[in-house]
N, C-alpha and C positions, 0 to 999 in steps of 0.2 A: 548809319552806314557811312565811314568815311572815306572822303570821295580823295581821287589824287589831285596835289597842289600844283597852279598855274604856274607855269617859268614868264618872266618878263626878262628880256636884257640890259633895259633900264634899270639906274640905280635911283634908289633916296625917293620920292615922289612922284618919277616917272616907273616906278613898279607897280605891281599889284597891287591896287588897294582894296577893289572889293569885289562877293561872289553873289550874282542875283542868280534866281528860278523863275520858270515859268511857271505860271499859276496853274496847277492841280489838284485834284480831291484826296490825294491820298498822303505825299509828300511837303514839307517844307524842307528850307535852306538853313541850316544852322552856323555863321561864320566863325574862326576862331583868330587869334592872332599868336603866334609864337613867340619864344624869349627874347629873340634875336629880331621880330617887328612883323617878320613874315605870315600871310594870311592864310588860311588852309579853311575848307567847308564840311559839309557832313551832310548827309540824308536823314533827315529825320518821320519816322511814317506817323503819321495823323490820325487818319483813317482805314482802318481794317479792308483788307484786299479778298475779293471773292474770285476764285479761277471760273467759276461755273459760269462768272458776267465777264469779265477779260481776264485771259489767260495775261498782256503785254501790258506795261505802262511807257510810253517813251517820254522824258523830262527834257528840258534845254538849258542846260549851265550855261552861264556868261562870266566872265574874269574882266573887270574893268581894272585898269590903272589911274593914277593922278596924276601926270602928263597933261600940258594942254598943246594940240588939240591932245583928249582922251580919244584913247584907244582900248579895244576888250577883244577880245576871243571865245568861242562859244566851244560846249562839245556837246553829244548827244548822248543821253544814258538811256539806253534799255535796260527795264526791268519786267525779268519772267515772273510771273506768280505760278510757283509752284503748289500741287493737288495737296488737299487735306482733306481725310475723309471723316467727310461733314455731311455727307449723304447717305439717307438708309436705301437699298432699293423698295421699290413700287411695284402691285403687282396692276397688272393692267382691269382685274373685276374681285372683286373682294369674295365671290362664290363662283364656283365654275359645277356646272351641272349638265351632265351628259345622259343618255341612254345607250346600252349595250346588250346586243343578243347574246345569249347562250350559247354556249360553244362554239364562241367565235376565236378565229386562229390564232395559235402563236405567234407572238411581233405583232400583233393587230395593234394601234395605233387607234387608243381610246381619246384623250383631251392633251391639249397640248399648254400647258402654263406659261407665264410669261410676265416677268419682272425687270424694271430698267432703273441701274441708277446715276446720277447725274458726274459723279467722280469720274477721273480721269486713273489709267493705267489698273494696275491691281483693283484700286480702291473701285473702279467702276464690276470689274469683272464678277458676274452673280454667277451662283450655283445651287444647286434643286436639290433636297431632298424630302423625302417624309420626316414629317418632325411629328406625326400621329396618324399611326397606323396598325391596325389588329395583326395577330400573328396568318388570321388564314389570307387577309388581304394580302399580305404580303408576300406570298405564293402567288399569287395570282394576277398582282399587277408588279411596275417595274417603272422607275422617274428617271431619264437620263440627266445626267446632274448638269450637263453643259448645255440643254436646249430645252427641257422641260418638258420633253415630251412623254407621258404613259402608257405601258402599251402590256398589253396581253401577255404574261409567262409560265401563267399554268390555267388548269379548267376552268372556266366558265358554268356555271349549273345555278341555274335557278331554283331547282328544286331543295337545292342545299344552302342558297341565300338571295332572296331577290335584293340587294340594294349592298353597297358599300360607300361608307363615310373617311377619308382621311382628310387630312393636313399640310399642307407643302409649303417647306420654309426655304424661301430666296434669301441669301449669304453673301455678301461681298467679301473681298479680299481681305478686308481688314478686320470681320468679324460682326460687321453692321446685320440684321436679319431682319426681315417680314413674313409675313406668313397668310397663306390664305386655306379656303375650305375645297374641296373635290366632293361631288356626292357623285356615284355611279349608280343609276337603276339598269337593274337586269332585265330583259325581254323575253319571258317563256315561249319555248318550242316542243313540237313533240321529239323530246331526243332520248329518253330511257329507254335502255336496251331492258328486258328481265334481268334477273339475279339469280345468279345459281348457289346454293348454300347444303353442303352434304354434311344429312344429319348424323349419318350413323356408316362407318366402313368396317366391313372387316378383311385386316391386310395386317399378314401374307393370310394366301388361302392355303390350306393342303391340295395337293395333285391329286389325290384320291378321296377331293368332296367329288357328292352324286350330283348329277342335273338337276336343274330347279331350287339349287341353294340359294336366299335371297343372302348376299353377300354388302348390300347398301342399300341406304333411304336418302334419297334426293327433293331436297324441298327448291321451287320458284316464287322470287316475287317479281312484281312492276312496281316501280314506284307510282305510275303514270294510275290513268284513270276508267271507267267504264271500258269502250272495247279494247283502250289499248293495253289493258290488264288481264285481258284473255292471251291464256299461253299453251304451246306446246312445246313436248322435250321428247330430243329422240337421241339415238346412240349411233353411230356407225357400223356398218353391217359384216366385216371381217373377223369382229369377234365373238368367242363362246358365252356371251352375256346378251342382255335384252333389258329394259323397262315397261315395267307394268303399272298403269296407273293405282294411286291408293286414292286415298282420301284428297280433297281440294287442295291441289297446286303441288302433292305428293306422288313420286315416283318411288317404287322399287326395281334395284337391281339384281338380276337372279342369273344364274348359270344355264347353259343352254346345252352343253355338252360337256365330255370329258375334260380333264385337264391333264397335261406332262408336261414337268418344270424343266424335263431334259431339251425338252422342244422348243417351247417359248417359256422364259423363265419369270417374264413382266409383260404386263398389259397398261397399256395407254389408252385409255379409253375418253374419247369426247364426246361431253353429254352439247347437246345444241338446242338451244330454252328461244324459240320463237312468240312473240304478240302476234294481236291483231290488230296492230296500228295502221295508216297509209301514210308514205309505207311502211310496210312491218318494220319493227327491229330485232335482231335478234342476238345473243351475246351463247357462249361457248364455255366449257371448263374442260381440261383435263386432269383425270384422276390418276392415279398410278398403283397399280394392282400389282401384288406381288405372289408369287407360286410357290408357296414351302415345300423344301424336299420330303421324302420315301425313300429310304434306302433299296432303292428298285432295279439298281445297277452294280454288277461287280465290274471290277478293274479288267481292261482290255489292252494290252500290248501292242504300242506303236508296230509292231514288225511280228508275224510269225513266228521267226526266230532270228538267232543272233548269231554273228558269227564275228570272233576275237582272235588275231595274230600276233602272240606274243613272241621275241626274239629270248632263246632260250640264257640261260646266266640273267635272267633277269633281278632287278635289284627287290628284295621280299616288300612288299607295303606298298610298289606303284601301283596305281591304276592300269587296266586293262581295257574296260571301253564298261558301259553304261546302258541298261535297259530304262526304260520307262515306258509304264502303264498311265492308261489317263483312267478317272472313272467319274462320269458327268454328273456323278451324284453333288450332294453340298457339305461344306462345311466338312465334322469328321465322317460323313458319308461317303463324301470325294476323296477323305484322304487316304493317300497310299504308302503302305510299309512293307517292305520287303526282306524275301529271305532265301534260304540254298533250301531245297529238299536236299533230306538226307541222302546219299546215297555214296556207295564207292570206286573209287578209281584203281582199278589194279590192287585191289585190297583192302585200298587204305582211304577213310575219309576223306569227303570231298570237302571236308574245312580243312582237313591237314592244308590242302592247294590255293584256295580260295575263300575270300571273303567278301560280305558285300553290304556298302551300308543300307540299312534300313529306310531312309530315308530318300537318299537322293540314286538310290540302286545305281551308284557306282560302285564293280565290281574291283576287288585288288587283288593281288598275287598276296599269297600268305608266306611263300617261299620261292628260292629258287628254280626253275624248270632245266631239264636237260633233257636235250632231243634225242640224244643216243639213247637215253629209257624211255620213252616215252616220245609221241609227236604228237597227239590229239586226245583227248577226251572232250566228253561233253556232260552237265551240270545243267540241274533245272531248278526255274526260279520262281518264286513263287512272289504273288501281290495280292496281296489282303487288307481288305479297306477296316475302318476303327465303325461301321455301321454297327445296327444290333437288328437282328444276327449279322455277324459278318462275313461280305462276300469274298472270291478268291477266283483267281487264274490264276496259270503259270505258262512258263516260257525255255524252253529250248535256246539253252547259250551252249555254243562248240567254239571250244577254245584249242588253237592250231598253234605248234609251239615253231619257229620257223628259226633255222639253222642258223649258229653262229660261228666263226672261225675260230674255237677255241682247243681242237686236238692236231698236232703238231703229224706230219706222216707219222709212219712205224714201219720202219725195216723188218720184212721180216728174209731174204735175202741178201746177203751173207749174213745169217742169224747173229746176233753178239753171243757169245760164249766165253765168258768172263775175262782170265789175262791170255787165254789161246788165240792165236792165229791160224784163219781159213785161208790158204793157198792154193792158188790151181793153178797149173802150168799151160804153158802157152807151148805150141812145138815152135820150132826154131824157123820152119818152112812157110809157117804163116803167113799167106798174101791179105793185102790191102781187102779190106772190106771184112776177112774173116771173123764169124762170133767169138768172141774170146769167154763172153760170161753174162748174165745179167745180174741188175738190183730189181729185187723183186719188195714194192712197200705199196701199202695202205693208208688208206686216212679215214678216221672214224666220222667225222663228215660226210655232208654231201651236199650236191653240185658242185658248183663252180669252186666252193671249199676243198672238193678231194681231187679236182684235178690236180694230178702230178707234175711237174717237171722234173728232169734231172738235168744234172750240169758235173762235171769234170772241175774242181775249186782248187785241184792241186794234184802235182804226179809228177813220179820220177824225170820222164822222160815228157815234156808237155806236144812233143806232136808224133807223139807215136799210136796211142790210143785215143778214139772218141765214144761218144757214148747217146743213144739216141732221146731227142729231146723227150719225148712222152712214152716209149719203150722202157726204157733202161738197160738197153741189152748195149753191151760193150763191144767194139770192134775194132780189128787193127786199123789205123789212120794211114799205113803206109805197109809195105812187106817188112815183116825181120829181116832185120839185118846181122851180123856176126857182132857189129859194132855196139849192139846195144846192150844194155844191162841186165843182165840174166836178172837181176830181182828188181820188180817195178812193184810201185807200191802209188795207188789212186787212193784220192778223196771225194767221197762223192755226196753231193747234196741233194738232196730231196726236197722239193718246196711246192705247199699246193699255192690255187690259187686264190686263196681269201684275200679279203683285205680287214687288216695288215695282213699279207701273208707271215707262216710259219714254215722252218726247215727244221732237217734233222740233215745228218751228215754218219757217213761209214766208209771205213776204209775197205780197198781191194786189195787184196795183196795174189801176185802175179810172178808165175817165177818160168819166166823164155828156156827150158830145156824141153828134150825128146824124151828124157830119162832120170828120172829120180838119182839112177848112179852116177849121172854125171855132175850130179853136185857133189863138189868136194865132202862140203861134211853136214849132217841134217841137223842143224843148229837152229837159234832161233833169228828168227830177219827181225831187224829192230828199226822201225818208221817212229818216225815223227808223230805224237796222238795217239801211237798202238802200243799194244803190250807184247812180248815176248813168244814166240809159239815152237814147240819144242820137236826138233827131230823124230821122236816116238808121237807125236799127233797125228804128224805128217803121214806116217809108215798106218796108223789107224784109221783115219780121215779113207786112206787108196784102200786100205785091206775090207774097209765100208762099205764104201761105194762100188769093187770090183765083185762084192756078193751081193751085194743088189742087181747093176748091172747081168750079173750071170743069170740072175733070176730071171728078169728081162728078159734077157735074148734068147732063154730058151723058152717062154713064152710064145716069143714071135717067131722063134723057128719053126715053133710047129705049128701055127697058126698059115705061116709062108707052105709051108711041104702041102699043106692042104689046101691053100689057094694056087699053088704052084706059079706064085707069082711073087717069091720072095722080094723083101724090099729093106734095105739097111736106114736106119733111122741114128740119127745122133743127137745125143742132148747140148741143144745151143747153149742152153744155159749154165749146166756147173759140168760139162765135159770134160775133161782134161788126157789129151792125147798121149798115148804110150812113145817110149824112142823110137819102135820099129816101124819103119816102112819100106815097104818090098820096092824094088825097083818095077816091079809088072806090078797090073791089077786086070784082075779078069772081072768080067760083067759078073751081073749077081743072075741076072734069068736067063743071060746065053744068046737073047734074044740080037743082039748086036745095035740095038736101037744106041747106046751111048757112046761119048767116045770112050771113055774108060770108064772100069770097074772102081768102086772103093773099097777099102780094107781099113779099119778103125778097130783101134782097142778102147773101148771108152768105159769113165768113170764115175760111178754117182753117188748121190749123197745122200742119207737117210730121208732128206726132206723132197729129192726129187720127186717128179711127176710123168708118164708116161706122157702127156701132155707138153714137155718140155722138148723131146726130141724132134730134129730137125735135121734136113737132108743138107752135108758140107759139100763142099768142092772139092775136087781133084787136086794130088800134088803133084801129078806126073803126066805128061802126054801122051808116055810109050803105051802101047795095048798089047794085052795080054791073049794071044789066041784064046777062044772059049771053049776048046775042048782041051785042055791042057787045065790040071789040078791043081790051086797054090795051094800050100799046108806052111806051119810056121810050129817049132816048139815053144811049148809052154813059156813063156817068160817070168822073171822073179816076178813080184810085187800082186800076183794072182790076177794076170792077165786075164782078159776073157778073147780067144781065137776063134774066129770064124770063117772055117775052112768051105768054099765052094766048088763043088764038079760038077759041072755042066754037064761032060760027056754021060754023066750018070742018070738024068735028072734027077739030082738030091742034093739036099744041102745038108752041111754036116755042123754043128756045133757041138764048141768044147766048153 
């Protein structure tokens, strides 16, 4: 080992000359001299170094020079003796022999080993294992590798082995190993429970075996000896089974009552096998009995019946809604297919409408529905199990088809009549509020689908007429005036309330005179959206309705003579007033109750209704004494006159 060189500051003889050591067992002093004269030393080792007897060696170098007087300097070297693993471990008894009881606890803490070796770091650090050991030992016991202790990890039984023999080999870090013997004797106790062992089962059982079927053979043993190999075995008292002793240490198990697999479909039965040890022991098994079906049950329906609201236009192939039947039978016993009894709906098969899978008796529409033919039927359904024979029920489905907004109104006032126009005139005297006409429409719908509104979307004159929102009955919005347009021409819209709502839309056409003659010429009025309507309509349209009207009123004339309570009626709705009006009007029953009488020529239409007419207003203040007669001649256009004499009591129609 070369050691570092002395400095002197002397030169030539008063340098360095030489390197002495103190006397030790391990090292000498090796000196050298360099090219150049200078001295240098070295360690040289002797003697072999044991750390296990001293870990340190401390030497004492000296560096004399040739200087007189002589002078030197010393230094001190430590030297560590580093571990060399030169040592095996030791175990402290070359056999370790213990005793241990039977069924003694998990973790129990049987012998503890114990090996030491004299190295230093790693090389001392030992560790434990089995280096020989059988497979069932090994179960059973357990070496912590870091302290050597063994201890309990699985059963304990002497019955099964009184004694075990291993091995336990102590390891240093570096691979060094010893090894020593472990014998463990076991210590017998009474600890054998019986044994339960089933010789013979029979499982599943049928639900329609009789009582007293022996269904198993139950054999017991002990391991153990004299009385504690006397045994009993008994069952739990909940269920339809029992044991009967057989032959020595044999039980049978037999049926006690009826069996239904709908009921209890498994049995758990625990047999309980007692000695007569002190104290006894006793040990348990359970078996598991199973209950084979009988197709004993048909298919029963969740519900009574069923009830399905489908919105009509519906799309062919959706679903409607789903029945299910349970049947607590098993396997294809339980299982359920279903189907439509035949039957018809208004004629015609009930698969034309419906279908339904088999399986999962989800029902579909086969077609579209429409509630205006149809709102309900009802379809019965059948479930039939794959048993043999096979069982059945069926089930009551009513399918309600519920309205959709799909028919727009329909006009049927002022009827369309191809390229003609329907005109009725307005008189020229007309006050505010007056009926001028109604839109009489429908909607094949219902609810909230066929309620109407109407609305005014266009007109000649936009604040002359109005029109009531849920009626339809048209009104002046203001009095006639001279100024306003003899030909008034509305559009009127129809809209129910569905959602989306739908409309239709029709024209009115309205012509402000007293008198047909006082239109220049009977042409045709031409609107906006309308077609042409011809002077000769017009003349047909009055000469219609003025022989209807006659009809009427002589109707109610004589109806009036006979109640002598005559009463003038007018049709609100397609009335259209003649030019004449008398300056007087006398009452119609004389009675003086009013302030004035009325006198009306009125006009109707093939499609009127006596149901249409309605009591107008007066166009004049003045009154007419009621014993005085008004009379009027015939006018063109096949007026109808209704002449009153009070003085007479009689009424007269023309």
């Amino acid at each position: 080992f070369p050691l570092d060189e002395a400095h002197d500051s002397d030169i030539g003889l008063n340098t360095v000359q030489s390197y002495t050591l103190d006397r030790n067992e391990h090292f000498v002093l090796a000196v050298h001299t360099n090219r150049d004269g200078g001295k240098y030393s070295e360690l040289v080792l002797e003697k072999e170094l044991d750390r296990e007897k001293q870990e340190e060696v401390t030497l004492l170098l000296t560096a004399v020079d040739g200087g007189t007087p002589q002078r030197s300097g010393t230094v001190v070297i430590h030297v560590t003796v580093l571990d060399a693993n030169d040592n095996i471990p030791v175990f402290s008894q070359d056999v370790y022999r213990v005793s241990l009881t039977e069924n003694s606890p998990l973790d129990y803490i049987v012998v503890t080993v114990s090996a030491t070796d004299a190295d230093k770091g790693a090389n001392g650090e030992v560790t434990y294992d089995f280096s020989s050991i059988s497979d069932k030992a090994s179960t059973v016991f357990s070496i912590d590798k870091g302290t050597g202790v063994i201890r309990v990890v699985g059963p304990v039984d002497f019955e099964e082995r009184k004694d075990y023999e291993m091995r336990v080999q102590a390891k240093d870090g570096s691979g060094l190993a010893s090894n020593t013997k472990v014998i463990i004797d076991i210590t017998d106790i009474n600890d054998n429970a019986p044994l339960i062992f089933i010789k013979s089962l029979s499982n599943p059982i049928p639900e329609n075996v009789l009582p007293g079927t022996e269904v198993g053979i139950i054999n017991v043993q002990d391991k153990d000896s004299e009385g504690n190999r006397q045994v009993r075995c008994s069952i739990q008292q909940n269920v339809p089974f029992k044991l009967n002793p057989s032959i020595k240490n044999y039980f049978s198990l037999i049926t006690t009552g009826e069996l239904d697999r709908e009921i209890i479909s498994d049995y758990n039965i625990t047999i309980t096998a007692t000695d007569e040890g002190s104290p006894p022991l006793s040990s348990s098994k359970t078996i598991h009995l199973s209950v084979s079906d009988v197709n004993d049950n048909p298919p029963v329906f969740e519900e009574q019946s069923y009830s399905s609201y489908v919105t009509e236009n519906n799309k062919p192939g959706s679903s409607m809604c789903s029945v299910t039947a349970r049947d607590p039978d098993w396997r294809q016993n339980g299982t359920v297919v279903y189907s439509l009894l035949p039957s018809d709906v208004n004629g015609v098969p009930v698969s034309s409408f419906l279908s339904i899978n088999g399986d999962t008796g989800v029902i579909h529409a086969v077609r579209a529905f429409d509630y205006e033919q149809f709102r309900s039927f009802k379809v019965h359904v059948v479930a039939r199990d794959n048993g043999s024979p096979p069982l059945s029920s069926n089930v009551t489905v009513r399918v309600f088809i519920t309205d959709e907004n799909d028919n727009s109104p329909q006009i049927l006032y002022p009827a369309p009549a191809g390229n003609s126009l329907m005109t009725e005139m307005v008189p020229k005297a007309a006050l505010a509020g007056s009926l001028v006409s109604k839109v009489i429409a429908v909607d094949a719908d219902s609810g909230q689908n066929a309620w109407l509104s109407y609305q005014i979307v266009k007109s000649t004159d936009p604040g002359l007429f109005t029109i009531g929102l849920h009626s339809g009955e048209i009104r002046a919005q203001r009095d006639i005036s001279e100024s306003d347009s003899m030909k008034q021409n509305l559009v009127i819209s129809v809209k129910d309330n569905g959602q989306p709502s739908l409309s239709t839309t029709c024209d009115v056409y309205l012509l402000i005179s007293d008198n047909l003659a006082e239109v220049p010429e009977l042409k045709d009025m031409t609107y906006e959206d309308s077609s042409k309507l011809t002077s000769y309509l017009i003349i047909a349209l009055v000469s219609v309705s003025t022989f209807f009207l006659t009809f009427i009123i002589l109707i109610l004339a004589v109806r009036f003579c006979r109640s002598r309570k005559p009463r003038m009626l007018f049709d609100g709705a397609v009335a259209i007033p003649s030019a004449y009006f008398p300056p007087n009007y006398a009452e119609v029953d004389g009675a003086g109750t009013l302030r004035s009488s009325y006198n009306y020529d009125a006009y109707l239409t093939t499609g009127s209704r006596t149901s249409d007419f309605k009591f107008a207003r007066s166009y004049n203040d003045s009154t007419l004494p009621a014993d005085q007669t008004l009379k009027k001649p015939v006018e063109p256009f096949g007026e109808s006159i209704i002449t009153l004499n009070n003085a007479e009591n009689c009424d007269e129609v023309r």
